[in-house]
C-alpha positions in Angstrom: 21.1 -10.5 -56.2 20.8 -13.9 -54.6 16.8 -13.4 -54.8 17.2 -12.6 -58.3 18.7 -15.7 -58.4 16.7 -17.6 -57.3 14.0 -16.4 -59.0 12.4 -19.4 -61.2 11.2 -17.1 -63.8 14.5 -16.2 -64.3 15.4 -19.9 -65.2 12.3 -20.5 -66.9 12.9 -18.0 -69.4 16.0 -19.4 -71.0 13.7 -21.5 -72.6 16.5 -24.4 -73.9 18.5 -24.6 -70.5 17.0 -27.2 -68.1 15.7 -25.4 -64.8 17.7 -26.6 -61.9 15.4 -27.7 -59.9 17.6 -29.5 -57.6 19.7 -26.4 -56.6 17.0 -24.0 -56.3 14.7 -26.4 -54.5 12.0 -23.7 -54.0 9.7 -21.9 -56.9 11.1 -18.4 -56.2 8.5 -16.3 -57.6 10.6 -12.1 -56.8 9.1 -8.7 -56.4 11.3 -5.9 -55.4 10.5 -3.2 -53.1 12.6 -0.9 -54.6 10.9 -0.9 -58.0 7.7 -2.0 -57.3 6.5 -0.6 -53.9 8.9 2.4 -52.7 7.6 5.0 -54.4 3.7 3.7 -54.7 4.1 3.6 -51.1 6.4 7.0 -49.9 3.8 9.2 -48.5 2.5 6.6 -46.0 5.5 7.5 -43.3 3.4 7.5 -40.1 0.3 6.0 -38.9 -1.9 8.4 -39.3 -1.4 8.9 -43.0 -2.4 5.3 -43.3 -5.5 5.5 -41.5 -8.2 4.5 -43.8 -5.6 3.0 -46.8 -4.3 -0.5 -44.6 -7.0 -2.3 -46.7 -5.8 -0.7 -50.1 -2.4 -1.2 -49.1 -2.3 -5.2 -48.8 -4.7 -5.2 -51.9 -2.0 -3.4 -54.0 1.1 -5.9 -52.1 -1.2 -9.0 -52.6 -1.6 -8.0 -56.6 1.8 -7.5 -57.1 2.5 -11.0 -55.6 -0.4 -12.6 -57.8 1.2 -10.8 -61.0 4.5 -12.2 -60.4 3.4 -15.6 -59.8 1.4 -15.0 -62.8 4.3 -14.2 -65.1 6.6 -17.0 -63.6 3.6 -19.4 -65.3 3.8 -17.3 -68.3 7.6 -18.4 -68.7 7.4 -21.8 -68.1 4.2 -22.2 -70.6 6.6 -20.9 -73.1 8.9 -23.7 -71.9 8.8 -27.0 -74.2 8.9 -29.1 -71.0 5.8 -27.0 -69.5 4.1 -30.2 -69.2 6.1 -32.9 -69.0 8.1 -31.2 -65.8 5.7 -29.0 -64.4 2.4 -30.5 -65.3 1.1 -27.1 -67.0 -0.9 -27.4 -70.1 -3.7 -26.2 -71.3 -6.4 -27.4 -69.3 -4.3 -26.0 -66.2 -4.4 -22.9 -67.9 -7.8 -22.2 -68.0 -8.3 -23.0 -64.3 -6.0 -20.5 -63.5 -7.5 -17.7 -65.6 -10.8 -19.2 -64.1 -9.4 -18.6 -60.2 -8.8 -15.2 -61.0 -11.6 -13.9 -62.6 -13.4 -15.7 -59.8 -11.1 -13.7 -57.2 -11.0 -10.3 -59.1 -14.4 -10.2 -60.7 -15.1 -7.3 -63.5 -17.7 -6.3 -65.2 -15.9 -7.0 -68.5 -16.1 -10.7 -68.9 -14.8 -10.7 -72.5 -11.4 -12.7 -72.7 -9.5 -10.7 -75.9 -5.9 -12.7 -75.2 -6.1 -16.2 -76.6 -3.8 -17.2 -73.8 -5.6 -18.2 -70.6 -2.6 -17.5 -68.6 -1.8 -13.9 -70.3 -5.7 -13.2 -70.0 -5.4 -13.7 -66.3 -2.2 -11.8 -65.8 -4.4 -8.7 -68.1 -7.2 -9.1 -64.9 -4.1 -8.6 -62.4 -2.8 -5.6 -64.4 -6.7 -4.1 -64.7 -6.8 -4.4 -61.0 -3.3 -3.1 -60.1 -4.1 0.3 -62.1 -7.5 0.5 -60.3 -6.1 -0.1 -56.8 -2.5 3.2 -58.0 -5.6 5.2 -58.8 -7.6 4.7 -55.5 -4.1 4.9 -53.7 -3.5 8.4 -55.3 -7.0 9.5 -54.7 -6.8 8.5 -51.1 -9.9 6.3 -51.7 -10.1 3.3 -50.3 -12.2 -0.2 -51.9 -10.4 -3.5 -52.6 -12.4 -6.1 -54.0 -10.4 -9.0 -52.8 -9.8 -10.2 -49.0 -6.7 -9.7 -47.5 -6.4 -13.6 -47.7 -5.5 -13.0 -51.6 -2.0 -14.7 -52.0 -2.7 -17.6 -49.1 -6.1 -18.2 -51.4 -4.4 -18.0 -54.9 -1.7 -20.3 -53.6 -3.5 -22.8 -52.5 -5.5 -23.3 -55.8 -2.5 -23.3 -57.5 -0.9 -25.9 -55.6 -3.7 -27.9 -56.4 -4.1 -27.5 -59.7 -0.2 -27.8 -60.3 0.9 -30.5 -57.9 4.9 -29.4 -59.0 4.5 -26.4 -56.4 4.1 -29.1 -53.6 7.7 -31.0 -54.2 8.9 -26.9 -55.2 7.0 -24.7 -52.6 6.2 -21.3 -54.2 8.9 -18.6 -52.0 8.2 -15.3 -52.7 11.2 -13.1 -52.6 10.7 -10.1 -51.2 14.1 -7.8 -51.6 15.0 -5.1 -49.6 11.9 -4.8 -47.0 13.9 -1.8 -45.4 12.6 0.7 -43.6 14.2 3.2 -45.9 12.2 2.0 -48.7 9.3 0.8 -47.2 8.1 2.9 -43.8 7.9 1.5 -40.8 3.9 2.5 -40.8 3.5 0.6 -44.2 5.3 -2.7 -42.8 3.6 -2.9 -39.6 0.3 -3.1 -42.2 2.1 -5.4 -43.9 3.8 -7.5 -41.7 1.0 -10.4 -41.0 1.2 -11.4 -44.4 4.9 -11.5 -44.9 5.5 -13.5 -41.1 1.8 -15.4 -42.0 2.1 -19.3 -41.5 1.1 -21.3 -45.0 1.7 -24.4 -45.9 1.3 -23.3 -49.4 3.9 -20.4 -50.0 6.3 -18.8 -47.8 8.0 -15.6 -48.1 12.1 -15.2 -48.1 12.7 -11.4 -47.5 15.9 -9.6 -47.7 16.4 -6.6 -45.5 19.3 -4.2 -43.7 20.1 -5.5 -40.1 17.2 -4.0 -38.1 15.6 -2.9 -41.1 12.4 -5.3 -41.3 9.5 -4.9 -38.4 8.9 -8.2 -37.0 5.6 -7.2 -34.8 2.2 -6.1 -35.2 -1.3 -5.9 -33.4 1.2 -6.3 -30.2 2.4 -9.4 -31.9 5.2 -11.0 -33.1 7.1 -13.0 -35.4 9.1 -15.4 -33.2 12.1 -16.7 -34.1 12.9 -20.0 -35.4 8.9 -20.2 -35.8 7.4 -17.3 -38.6 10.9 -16.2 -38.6 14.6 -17.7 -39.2 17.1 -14.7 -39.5 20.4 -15.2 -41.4 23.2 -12.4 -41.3 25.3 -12.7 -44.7 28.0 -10.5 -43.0 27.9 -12.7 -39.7 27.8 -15.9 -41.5 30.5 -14.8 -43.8 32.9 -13.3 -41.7 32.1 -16.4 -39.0 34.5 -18.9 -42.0 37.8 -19.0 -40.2 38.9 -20.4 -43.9 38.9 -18.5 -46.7 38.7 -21.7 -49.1 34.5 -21.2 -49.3 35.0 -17.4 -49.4 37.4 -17.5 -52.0 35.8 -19.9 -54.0 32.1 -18.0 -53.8 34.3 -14.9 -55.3 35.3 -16.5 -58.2 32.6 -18.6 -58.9 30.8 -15.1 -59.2 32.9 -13.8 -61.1 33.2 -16.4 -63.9 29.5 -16.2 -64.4 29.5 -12.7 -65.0 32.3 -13.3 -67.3 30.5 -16.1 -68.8 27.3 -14.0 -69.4 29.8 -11.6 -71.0 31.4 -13.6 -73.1 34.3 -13.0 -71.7 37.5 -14.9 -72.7 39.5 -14.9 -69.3 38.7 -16.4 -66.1 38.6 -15.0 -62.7 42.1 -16.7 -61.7 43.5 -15.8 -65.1 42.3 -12.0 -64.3 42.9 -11.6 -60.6 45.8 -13.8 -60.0 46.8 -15.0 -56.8 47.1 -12.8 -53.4 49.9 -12.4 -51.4 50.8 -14.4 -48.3 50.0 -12.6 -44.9 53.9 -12.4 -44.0 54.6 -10.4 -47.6 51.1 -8.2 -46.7 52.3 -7.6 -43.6 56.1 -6.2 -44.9 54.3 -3.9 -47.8 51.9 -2.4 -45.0 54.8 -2.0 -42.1 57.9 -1.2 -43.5 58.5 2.4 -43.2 58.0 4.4 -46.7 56.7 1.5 -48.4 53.9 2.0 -51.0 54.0 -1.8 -52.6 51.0 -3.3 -53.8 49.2 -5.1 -51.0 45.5 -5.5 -52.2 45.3 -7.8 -55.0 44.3 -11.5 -55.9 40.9 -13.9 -55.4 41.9 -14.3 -51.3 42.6 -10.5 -50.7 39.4 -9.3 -52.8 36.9 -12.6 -51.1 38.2 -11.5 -47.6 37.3 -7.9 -48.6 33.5 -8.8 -49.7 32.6 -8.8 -45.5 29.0 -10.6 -47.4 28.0 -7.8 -49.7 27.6 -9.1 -53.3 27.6 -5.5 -54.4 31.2 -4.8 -52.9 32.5 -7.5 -55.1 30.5 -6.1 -58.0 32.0 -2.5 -57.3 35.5 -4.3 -57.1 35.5 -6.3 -60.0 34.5 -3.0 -62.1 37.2 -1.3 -60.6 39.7 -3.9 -61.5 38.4 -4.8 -64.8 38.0 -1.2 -66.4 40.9 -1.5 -68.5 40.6 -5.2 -69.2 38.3 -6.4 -72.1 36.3 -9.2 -73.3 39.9 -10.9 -74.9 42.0 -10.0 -72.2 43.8 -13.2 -70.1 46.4 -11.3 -68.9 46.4 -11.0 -64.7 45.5 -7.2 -63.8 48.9 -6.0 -62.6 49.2 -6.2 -59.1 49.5 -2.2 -59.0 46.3 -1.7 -60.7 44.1 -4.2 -58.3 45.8 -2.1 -55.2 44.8 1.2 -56.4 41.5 0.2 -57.0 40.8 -1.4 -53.8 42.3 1.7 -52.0 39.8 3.5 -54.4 37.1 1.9 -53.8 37.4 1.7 -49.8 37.8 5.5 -49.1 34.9 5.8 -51.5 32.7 3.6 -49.5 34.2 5.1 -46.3 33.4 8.1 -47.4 29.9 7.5 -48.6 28.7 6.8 -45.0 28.7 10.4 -44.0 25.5 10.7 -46.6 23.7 8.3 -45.1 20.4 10.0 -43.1 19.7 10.5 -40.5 22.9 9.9 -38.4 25.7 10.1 -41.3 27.8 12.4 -39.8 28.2 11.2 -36.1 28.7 7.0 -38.7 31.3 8.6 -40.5 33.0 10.0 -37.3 33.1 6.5 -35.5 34.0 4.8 -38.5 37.2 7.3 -39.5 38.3 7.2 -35.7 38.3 3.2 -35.7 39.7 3.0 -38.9 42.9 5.2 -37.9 42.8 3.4 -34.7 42.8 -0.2 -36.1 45.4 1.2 -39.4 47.8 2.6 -36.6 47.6 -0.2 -34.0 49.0 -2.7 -37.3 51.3 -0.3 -38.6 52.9 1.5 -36.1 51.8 -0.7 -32.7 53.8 -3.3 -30.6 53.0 -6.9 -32.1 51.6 -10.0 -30.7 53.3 -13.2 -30.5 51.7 -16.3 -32.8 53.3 -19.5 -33.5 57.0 -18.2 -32.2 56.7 -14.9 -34.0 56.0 -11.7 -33.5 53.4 -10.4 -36.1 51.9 -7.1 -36.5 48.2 -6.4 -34.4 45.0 -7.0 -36.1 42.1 -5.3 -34.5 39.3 -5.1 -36.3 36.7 -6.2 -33.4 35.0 -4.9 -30.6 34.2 -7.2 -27.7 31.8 -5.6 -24.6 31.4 -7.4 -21.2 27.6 -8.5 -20.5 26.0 -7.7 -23.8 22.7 -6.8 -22.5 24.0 -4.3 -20.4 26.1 -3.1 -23.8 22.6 -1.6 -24.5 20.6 -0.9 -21.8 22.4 2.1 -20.4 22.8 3.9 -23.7 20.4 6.4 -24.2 18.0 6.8 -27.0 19.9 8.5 -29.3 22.8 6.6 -28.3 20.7 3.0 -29.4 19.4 4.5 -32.4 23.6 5.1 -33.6 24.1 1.8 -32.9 21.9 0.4 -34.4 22.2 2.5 -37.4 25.9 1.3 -37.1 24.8 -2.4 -37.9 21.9 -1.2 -40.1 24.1 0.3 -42.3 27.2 -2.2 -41.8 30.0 0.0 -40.8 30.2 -3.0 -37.8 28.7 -6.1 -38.4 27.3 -7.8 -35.5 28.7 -11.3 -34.4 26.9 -13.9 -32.2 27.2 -13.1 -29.0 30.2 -14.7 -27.0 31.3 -15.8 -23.6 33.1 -12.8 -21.5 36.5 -12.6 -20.1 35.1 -12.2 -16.6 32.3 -13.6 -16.1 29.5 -16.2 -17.2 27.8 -13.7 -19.3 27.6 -13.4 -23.1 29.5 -10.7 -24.7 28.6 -8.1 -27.5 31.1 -8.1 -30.5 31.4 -5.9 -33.5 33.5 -6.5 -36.5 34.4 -3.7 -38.8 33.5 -3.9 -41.8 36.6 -5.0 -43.5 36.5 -3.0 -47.2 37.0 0.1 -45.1 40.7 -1.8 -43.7 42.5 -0.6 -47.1 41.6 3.3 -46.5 44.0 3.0 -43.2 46.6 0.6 -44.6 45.4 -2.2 -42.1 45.5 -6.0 -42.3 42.3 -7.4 -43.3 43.1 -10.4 -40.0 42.1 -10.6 -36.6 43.8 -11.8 -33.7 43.3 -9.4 -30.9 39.7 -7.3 -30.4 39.6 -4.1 -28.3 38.0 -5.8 -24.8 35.6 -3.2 -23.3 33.4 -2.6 -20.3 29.7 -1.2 -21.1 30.5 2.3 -20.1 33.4 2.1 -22.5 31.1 1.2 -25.3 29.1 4.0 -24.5 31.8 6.8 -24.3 33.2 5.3 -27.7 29.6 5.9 -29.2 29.6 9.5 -27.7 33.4 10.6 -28.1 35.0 8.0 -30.8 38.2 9.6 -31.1 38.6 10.1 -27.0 37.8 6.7 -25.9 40.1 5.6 -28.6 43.0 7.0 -27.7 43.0 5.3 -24.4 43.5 2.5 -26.7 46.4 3.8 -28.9 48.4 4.3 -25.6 47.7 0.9 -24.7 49.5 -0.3 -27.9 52.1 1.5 -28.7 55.6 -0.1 -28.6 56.7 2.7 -26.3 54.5 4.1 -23.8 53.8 8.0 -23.6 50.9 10.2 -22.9 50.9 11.4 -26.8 49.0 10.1 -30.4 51.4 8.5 -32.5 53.0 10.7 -34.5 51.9 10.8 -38.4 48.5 10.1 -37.5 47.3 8.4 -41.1 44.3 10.5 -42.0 42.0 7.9 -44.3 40.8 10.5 -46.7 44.1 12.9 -47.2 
């Protein structure tokens, strides 16, 4: 949604707003993988079905780029400012339907659109079909080098200097090896992690999702490749003023788009303090609203737009374009309750480890639901407040990992991948001079257990604890439990809150 975004096209196309050129900075030029390359692409799933195709493959990726590109010059021709901001007119125009034809040459050399621009996007479309059909056929003859975007870019930059002050960004969303194999990407990857000084390519991925080597190469760090975690970088805010702020910013533009008479504060209302959270969550028999407001919902988000979507839809179902009444605090509870054990739930589809997810997630969730509830507190500032702990923190983060065993590093991983935990920075350990691995739950699943959506303790572990959690959740757990009750015994508590009764 943030690619989307920043796509310029996007802009470009709302022909009497100024483009905001300032902000976006870059000429964000989006293809999605999803719609555009999954399925063309879903019967390459190992090497050796791609033997033969790797040329076919970046010809068809490099013509979808080149299309894009194309159609974000198609929108800001339309533009009245075409010229007088970008610098295209005309004469541009034609070179650029003349670069392509000189790139894709065909035997039909008749131009029928009297636009160069759409004449040249016609050529791309030609080529595209031709390439699906050699794909499908399992033939294999591109006509352009696999050079095609770096080459296209450069001309373009020339001819249009605006792409040097606004360097074109292609926006490649959801490069995931569930959508595209990792036999595809590894075809792929030298022109995503390639070094231009012409474009550059911002792709959006699940953790572990993108393949950063090839030809026993790779994309180094801070080099081809700068890696941002949304859930790290969100949850790393110890203030929720940005968060908070980022929620209902989103918010009101949706409701803007929608014409939409109230605003997000006027909707959601405010959320209550942590001290009345904390009574509505402890006290015995208590079912009072908890979830509701901009701070509760913007703590919930964890960095996933589409969580706040979801929420918002939840919350706003009964609500309507006149409404500036706040949703009752009842109704924003119930749906964030909703909405979490829904999500909880969902993991155990996801393939190919769902079940053993789901099993580790419902075990931490009771554990961290139980420890807040029903656990002895933990002093802060003179008080004695309920236990928050949603983290895991291991001793010597390498060797976290490299004891597991296969199948135990592929559940981790899918564990991050699919952002039950979310992985932190590494940290310093309790012990010694080593770093530390931490995980922090992801926090919409908090609300299933009737937990606190805080931190201020984390569940401190050796390596060998980390991996017995990974093989026996609910076990290693326990040990945990007895370490938190307010009175000692060799029992579970009693009442055990199951998420999904």
């Amino acid at each position: 949604m943030v690619f989307r975004w920043l796509s310029l096209r996007a802009h470009a196309s709302q022909e009497q707003a100024p483009v905001p050129l300032d902000t976006l900075r870059i000429s964000g030029v989006y293809v999605s993988c999803t719609s555009d390359l999954q399925t063309r692409f879903s019967h390459f799933r190992t090497p050796e079905d791609t033997l033969g195709h790797e040329g076919e493959i970046v010809h068809y990726f490099n013509l979808l780029h080149v299309l894009e590109l194309l159609n974000t010059l198609i929108a800001i021709a339309a533009r009245h400012d075409s010229e007088s901001v970008f610098g295209l007119g005309e004469d541009q125009a034609i070179e650029i339907h003349e670069m392509v034809v000189r790139f894709l040459p065909s035997e039909h050399t008749v131009r029928f659109s009297p636009s160069p621009l759409v004449a040249a996007r016609e050529r791309v479309e030609q080529e595209i079909f031709a390439s699906q059909q050699r794909l499908h056929n399992a033939t294999s003859a591109p006509i352009a080098p696999a050079t095609l975007i770096a080459d296209v870019t450069s001309r373009v930059e020339k001819i249009l200097p605006f792409f040097s002050a606004h360097p074109i960004a292609f926006l490649l969303d959801d490069f995931s090896t569930h959508r595209i194999t990792e036999a595809v990407q590894l075809i792929l990857s030298p022109i995503v992690w390639e070094r231009r000084s012409s474009h550059i390519f911002k792709v959006s991925s699940e953790k572990y999702g993108a393949i950063a080597t090839w030809n026993k190469l790779t994309a180094d760090p801070a080099r081809e490749r700068i890696e941002i975690d949304c859930g790290a970088e969100y949850l790393k805010r110890e203030s929720t003023v940005p968060n908070r702020q980022f929620a209902l910013d989103f918010l009101n533009n949706r409701l803007r788009a929608a014409q939409w008479q109230g605003t997000a504060a006027d909707l959601l209302g405010n959320s209550p303090s942590t001290e009345e959270m904390n009574t509505a969550l402890t006290k015995a028999g208590s079912q009072n609203a908890a979830y509701f407001g901009v701070d509760v919902i913007s703590q919930l988000c964890s960095g996933d737009v589409s969580t706040l979507l979801f929420l918002y839809r939840r919350m706003l179902a009964m609500s309507g374009p006149y409404t500036v009444a706040t949703v009752s605090s009842s109704l924003q509870d119930k749906a964030v309750r909703e909405t979490s054990r829904q999500l909880l739930h969902a993991v155990v589809y996801h393939r190919p480890l769902g079940k053993s997810m789901y099993e580790i997630a419902n075990a931490y969730g009771k554990f961290v639901g139980n420890a807040y509830r029903k656990g002895k507190g933990i002093k802060e500032h003179g008080k004695i407040v309920p236990i928050q702990v949603p983290r895991i923190e291991v001793d010597s983060a390498s060797n976290a990992t490299i004891k597991l065993s296969e199948k135990e590093l592929e559940l981790s991983q899918e564990l991050l991948r699919r952002a039950v935990f979310i992985e932190m920075d590494v940290g310093r350990s309790r012990h010694d001079n080593v770093t530390s691995l931490r995980w922090h739950f992801r926090r919409i699943y908090l609300p299933a257990f009737r937990a606190g959506l805080g931190k201020n303790d984390a569940v401190k572990i050796a390596p060998g604890q980390f991996q017995w959690f990974l093989q026996s959740p609910v076990e290693m757990l326990a040990v945990q439990e007895a370490q938190r009750r307010k009175k000692p015994d060799t029992g579970l508590w009693e009442g055990d809150f199951d998420a999904l009764s």
